[in-house]
N, C-alpha and C positions, 0 to 999 in steps of 0.2 A: 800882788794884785788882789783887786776885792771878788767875791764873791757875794751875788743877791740874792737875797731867799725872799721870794713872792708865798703871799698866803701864810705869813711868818708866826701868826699866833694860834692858828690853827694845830688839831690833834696831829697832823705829820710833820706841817714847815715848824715849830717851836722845836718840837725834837730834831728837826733836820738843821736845826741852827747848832741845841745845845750838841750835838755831835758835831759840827764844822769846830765849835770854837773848841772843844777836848781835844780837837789833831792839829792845834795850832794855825788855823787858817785866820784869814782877815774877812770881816763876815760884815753886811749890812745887811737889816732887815726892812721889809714894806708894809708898814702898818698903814692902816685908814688913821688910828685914834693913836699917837703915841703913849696917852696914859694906862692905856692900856698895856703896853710894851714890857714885857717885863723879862729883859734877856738876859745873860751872863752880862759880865764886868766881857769892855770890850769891841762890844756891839754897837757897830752905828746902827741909828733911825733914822729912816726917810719916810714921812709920811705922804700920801697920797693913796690913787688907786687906778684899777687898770683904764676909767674914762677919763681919768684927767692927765690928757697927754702931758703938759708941760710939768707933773707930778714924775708923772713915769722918765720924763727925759733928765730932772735932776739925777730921781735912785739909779738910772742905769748911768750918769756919766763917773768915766773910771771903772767902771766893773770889766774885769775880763769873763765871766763864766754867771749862768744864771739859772735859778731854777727856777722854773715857772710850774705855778698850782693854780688854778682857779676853781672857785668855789661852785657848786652846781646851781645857776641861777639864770634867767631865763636868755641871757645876753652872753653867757657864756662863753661864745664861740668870738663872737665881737670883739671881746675884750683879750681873748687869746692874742687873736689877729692884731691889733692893735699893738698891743707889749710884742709880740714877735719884729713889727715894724720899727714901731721904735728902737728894738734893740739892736734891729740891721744898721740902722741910723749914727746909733751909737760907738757902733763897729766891735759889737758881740759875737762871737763865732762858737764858743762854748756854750752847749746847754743841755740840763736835762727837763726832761718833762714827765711830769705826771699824765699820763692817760687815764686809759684802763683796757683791760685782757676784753680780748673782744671786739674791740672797737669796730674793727673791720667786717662782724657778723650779726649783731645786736644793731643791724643797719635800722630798724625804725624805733628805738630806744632813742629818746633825744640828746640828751648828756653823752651817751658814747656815738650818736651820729655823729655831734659836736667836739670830739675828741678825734675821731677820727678824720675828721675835714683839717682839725688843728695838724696830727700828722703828716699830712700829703702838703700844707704850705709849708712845715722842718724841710721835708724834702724837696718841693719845687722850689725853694729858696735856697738850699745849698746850704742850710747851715747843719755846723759840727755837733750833732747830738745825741746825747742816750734817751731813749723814749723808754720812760717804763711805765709797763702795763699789768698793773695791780689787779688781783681778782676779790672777791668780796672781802671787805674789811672783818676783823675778827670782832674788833670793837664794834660794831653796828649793832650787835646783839646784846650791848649793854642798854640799849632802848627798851627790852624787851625783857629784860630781869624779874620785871614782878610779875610779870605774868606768868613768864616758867615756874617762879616761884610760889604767886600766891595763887593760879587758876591750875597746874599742873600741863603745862600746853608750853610746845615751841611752836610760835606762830607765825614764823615769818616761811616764804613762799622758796623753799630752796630745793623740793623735790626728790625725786629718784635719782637724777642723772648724776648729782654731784656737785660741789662747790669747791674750790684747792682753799679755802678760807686764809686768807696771813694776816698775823700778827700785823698793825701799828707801829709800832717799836722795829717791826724788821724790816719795815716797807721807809720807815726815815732813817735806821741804819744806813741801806744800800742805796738810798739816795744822795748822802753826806757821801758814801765810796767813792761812788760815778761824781760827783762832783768834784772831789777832789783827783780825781783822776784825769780825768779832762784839765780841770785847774794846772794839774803838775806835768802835763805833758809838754816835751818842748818845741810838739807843734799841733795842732790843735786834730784831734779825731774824728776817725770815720764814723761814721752816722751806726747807730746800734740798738737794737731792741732786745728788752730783756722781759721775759712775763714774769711777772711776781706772785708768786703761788707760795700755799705753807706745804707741809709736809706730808699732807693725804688729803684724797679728796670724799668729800663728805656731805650724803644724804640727808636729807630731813629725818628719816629713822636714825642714819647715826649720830645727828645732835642728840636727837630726843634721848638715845640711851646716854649719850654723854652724862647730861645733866641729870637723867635718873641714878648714875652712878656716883657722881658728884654731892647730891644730894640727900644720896639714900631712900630714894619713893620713886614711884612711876612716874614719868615724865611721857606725856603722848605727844606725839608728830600732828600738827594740825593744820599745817601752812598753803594747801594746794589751791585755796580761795583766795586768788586774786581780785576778786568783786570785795570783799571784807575787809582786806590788807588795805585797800586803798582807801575805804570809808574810816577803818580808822585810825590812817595817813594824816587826812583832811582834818581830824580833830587836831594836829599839833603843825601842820604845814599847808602851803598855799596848795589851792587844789591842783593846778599845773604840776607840781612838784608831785604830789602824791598819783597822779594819774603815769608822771614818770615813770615812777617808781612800780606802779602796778605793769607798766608793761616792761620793763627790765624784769620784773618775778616769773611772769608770763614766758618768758626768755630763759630763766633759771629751768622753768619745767618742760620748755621742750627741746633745751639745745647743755643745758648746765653749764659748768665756766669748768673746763679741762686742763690739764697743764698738759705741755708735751713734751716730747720723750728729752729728758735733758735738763727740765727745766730747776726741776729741786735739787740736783748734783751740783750742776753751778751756781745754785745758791750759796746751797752750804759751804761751796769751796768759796767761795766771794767773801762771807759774810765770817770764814773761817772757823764754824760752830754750826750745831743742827739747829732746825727753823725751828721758830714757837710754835707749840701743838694749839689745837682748840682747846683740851682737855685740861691744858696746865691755865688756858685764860679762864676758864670755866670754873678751877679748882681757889685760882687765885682771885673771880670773883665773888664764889662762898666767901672766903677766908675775910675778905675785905668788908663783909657788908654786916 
């Protein structure tokens, strides 16, 4: 049977494909632009996107198992619901879904309000699925490299309380798992949450020494201005978005993104290896630049 990876050229669905096709799965992907496509030897393309139902109802027909991503954009939640539908439609029973950690708490954050509405219709719908709920991406702070770099400042709004930061790479590992888990079942699974956290969690103090370590000079912690973050959000994204984002920071400093007791054991046994540190992305993106 096939397996559909939504969001497929993006920094997680590309890796969550090229790991489906390394375990031998049968994989389609959903691009908007096919030229853009650029997958293993293997890989069907269906082009379309989450508003164009009769798009969505070709990629999902024949699929048994689906992974649904959608991008953070102002219809978000619309377009979840929608591809949820149709895939009822379809007679999809397996899926995993990307959320995020929190969803349930970061209730006036838009993006995870709109994640979290996505998980209560998995549930009030009955279908068979893994919800994973990711805490801040490791890669987000490669936006923010010249500044560590060339101002001596981490700037982004992450606080006292703590971040569990995870790798990319580990977060479309264990999404290819769950999917082929579900995939290989020989009857479809009970509903499951997993939070995806790295392997400690981690201050705005303890980035800034990361990178001072990393780099050999002082690195300062600058990030508790949420009023700044978002101005200057607005120079490279829509102001909706960056105002988003200023109140998820806002959320970083008075509640942080925790992992609970359990959560990094079962990873590592899942993923069968220890999780990626900050400090080895940090190391490996000196090395790179």
């Amino acid at each position: 049977m096939t397996i559909l990876v939504t969001g497929a050229t993006g920094n997680v669905g590309r890796q969550v494909v090229e790991h489906l096709v390394k375990r031998g799965a049968d994989v389609r992907a959903l691009v908007r632009d096919p030229s853009k496509a650029d997958f293993p030897a293997g890989v069907s393309v269906a082009q379309g996107d989450f508003l164009d139902v009769d798009s969505l109802r070709n990629a999902m027909s024949g699929v048994s198992t689906l992974f649904l991503l959608n991008a953070v954009v102002p219809d978000e939640f619309t377009q979840a619901l929608i591809a949820l539908n149709v895939a009822r439609s379809a007679g999809i029973e397996r899926i995993v879904y990307l959320s995020v950690i929190h969803a349930d708490v970061y209730v006036n954050v838009p993006h995870f309000a709109g994640k979290f509405g996505v998980e209560r219709m998995i549930e009030q719908m009955g279908f068979k699925a893994t919800i994973l709920r990711p805490a801040y991406f490791i890669q987000n702070d490669l936006t923010v490299k010249d500044v560590i770099t060339g101002y001596g400042a981490y700037p982004m709004p992450v606080g006292a309380k703590g971040l569990a930061m995870i790798d990319v790479r580990d977060i479309a590992e264990i999404a290819a798992l769950e999917l082929l888990r579900r995939e290989q079942a020989a009857e479809p699974l009970a509903l499951d949450r997993i939070n995806l956290v790295g392997p400690e969690t981690l201050t705005g103090t303890d980035i800034a020494a990361i990178w001072s370590d990393v780099l050999a000079r002082p690195i300062r912690y600058g990030g508790d201005n949420t009023e700044g973050f978002e101005q200057n959000l607005k120079q490279f994204m829509p102001a909706w978005m960056a105002y988003d984002m200023r109140l998820m920071g806002e959320r970083f400093l008075t509640d942080g993104m925790l992992p609970e007791a359990g959560d990094v054991e079962r990873l590592t046994k899942l993923l069968g290896r220890p999780l990626r540190s900050y400090s080895a992305f940090a190391s490996e993106t000196v090395a790179s630049a």
